[in-house]
N, C-alpha and C positions, 0 to 999 in steps of 0.2 A: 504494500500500500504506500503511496505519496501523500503527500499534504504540501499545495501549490498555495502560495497569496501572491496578489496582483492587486496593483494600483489602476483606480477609476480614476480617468480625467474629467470633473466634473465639469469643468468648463466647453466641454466639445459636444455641442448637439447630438453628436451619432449616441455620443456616451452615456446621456441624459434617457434617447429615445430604448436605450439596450434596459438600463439601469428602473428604467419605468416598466417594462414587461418583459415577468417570467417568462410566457413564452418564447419571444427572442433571444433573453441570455440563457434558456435550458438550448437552443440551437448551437448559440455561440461554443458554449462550452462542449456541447457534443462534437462540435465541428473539431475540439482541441486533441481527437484521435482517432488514427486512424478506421479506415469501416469494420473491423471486426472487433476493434475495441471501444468503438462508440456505441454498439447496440448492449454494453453494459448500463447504461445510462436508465435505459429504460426498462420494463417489465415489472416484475415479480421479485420478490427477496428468495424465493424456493431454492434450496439447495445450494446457496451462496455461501453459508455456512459466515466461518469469517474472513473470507476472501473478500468482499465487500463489493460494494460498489459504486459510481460515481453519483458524491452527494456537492450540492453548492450552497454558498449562501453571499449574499453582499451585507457586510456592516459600513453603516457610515464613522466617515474618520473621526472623531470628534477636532473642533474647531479649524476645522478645512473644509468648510461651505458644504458644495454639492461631493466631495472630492468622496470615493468609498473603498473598501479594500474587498475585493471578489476572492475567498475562500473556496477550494476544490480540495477533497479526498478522494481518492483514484485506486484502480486496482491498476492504472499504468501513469504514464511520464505523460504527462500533457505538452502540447504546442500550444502558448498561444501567442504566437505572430502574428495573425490574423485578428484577433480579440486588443493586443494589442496597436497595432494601425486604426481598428473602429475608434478604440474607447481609452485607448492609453496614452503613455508618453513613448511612441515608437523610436525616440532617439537612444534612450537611457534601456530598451527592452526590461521593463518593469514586471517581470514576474519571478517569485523564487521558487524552487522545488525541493523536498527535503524528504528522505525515507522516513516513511512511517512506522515504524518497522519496531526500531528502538522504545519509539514510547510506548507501543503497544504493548509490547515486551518487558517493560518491566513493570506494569500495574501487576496489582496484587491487593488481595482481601483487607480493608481495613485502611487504607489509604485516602485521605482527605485532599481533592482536589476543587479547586475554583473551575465553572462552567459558564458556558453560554451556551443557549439553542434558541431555531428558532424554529417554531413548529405549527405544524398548521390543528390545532385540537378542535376535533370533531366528536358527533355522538351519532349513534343510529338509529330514528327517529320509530320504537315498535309500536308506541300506541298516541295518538291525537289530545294533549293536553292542554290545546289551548281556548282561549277564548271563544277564539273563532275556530268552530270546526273547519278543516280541511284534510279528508282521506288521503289528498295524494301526497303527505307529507310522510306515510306511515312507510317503511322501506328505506326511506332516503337518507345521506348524512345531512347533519346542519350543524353548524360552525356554533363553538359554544363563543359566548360572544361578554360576558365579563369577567372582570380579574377575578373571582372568586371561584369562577365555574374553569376557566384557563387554567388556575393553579390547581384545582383539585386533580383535572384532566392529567395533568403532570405526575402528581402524587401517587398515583393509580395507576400509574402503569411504568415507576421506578425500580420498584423491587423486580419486576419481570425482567428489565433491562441491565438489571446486575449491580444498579446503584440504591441510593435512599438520600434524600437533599435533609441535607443537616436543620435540626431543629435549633435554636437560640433558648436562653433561661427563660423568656415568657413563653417556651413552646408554640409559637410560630415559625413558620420554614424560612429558612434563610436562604431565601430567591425572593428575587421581583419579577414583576412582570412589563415589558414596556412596548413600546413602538408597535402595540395592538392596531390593526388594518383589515380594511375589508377591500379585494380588487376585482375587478371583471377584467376579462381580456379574452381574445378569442384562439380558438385551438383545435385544429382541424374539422372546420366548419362549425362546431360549437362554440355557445357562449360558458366558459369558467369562472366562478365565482368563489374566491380564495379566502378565507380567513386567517389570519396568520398573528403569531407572537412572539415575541423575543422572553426569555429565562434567562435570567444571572442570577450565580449564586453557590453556593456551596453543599458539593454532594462526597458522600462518604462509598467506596466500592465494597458492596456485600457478595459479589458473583465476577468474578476476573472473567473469564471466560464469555459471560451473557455482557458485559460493561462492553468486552473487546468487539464484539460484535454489535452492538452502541453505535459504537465509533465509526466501524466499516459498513454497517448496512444503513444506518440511522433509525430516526425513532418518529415514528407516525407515518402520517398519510401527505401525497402531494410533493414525495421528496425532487420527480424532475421539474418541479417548479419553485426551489431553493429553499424548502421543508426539508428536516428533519435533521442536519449537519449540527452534532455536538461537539465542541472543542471544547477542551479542558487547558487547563494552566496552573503551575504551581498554587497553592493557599495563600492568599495576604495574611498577617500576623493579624492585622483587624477579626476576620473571618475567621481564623485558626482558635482566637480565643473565644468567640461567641457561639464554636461549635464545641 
């Protein structure tokens, strides 16, 4: 596995039109290998085990305007020439690539690490509880849509994933939740409607093995539209003492 960042040039209309819809940066980034390795991208998690497979996400830089950093984890070596010229600083070739390999490698049961995700949390709509009747709502997913119904979505499906997000002395989770969005955008003749949320915060690994594959397959639904990519990073001392 790889773990590529890349700089967004906020300033460059191509960069803006990429950076506004999933659908074009899940292109872009598939375009970054070749065709037998690009149809990772897409499908099913079945039988991928922890091989993984390609997850994305854009975080905005903080205090550098439109400017963002485009995260990729890969089951190969990315190109991106091409995403660069769109959307980057083609002089400087602004992406870096780094084996994944190592970090994966050395988690282990009990270890306390700082996270960000950002995930699309959905529910499966089995019976009609709303105000307004509407049958054809019964089947369907729908985007759970406040912080409290977001973080729970999270809570509930950590232990599955090999982790558990640290609680604090008042017993509340030590995550937030932020840059909550709702998008439409279009996707092979369909209309898509996304919900999505960012996670920060600190999680504790209960399951090496279900964490490791966390990381390479991701966690949710709507991963080739830049759901589901968890990065971790050392614990801040902050964080370290209030878990």
């Amino acid at each position: 596995m790889y773990i590529t960042r890349m700089a967004l040039n906020g300033a460059r209309r191509s960069a803006m039109e990429i950076i506004a819809s999933p659908n074009k940066m899940h292109a872009a980034v598939e375009a970054s290998f070749p065709p037998l390795a690009a149809s990772n991208i897409s499908g099913t998690d079945q039988d991928r085990g922890e091989c993984g497979r390609t997850l994305w996400r854009i975080d905005p830089i903080p205090g550098e305007g439109r400017n963002a950093w485009l995260y990729v984890v890969s089951p190969r070596r990315p190109d991106f020439t091409h995403l660069c010229e769109q959307a980057g600083w083609p002089v400087e070739g602004s992406w870096e690539t780094k084996d994944y390999g190592r970090l994966l490698g050395s988690l282990d049961c009990g270890q306390l690490w700082q996270f960000r995700l950002k995930a699309n949390p959905v529910r499966k709509v089995f019976e009609d509880k709303g105000s307004r009747s509407d049958s054809s709502l019964v089947g369907t997913l729908q985007g759970h849509v406040t912080v409290q119904q977001q973080m729970k979505w999270l809570l509930d499906r950590s232990d599955a994933h090999g982790f558990r997000v640290c609680m604090g002395s008042d017993g509340q989770p030590q995550a937030t939740v932020s840059q909550r969005s709702k998008v439409t955008f279009g996707h092979s003749g369909s209309k898509v409607t996304l919900v999505t949320a960012v996670f920060d915060g600190a999680l504790k690994i209960v399951d090496p093995s279900a964490f490791r594959k966390a990381l390479c397959c991701g966690v949710g639904r709507a991963k080739a539209f830049g759901c589901g990519l968890m990065t971790i990073a050392p614990l801040s001392q902050v964080l370290q003492e209030e878990a």
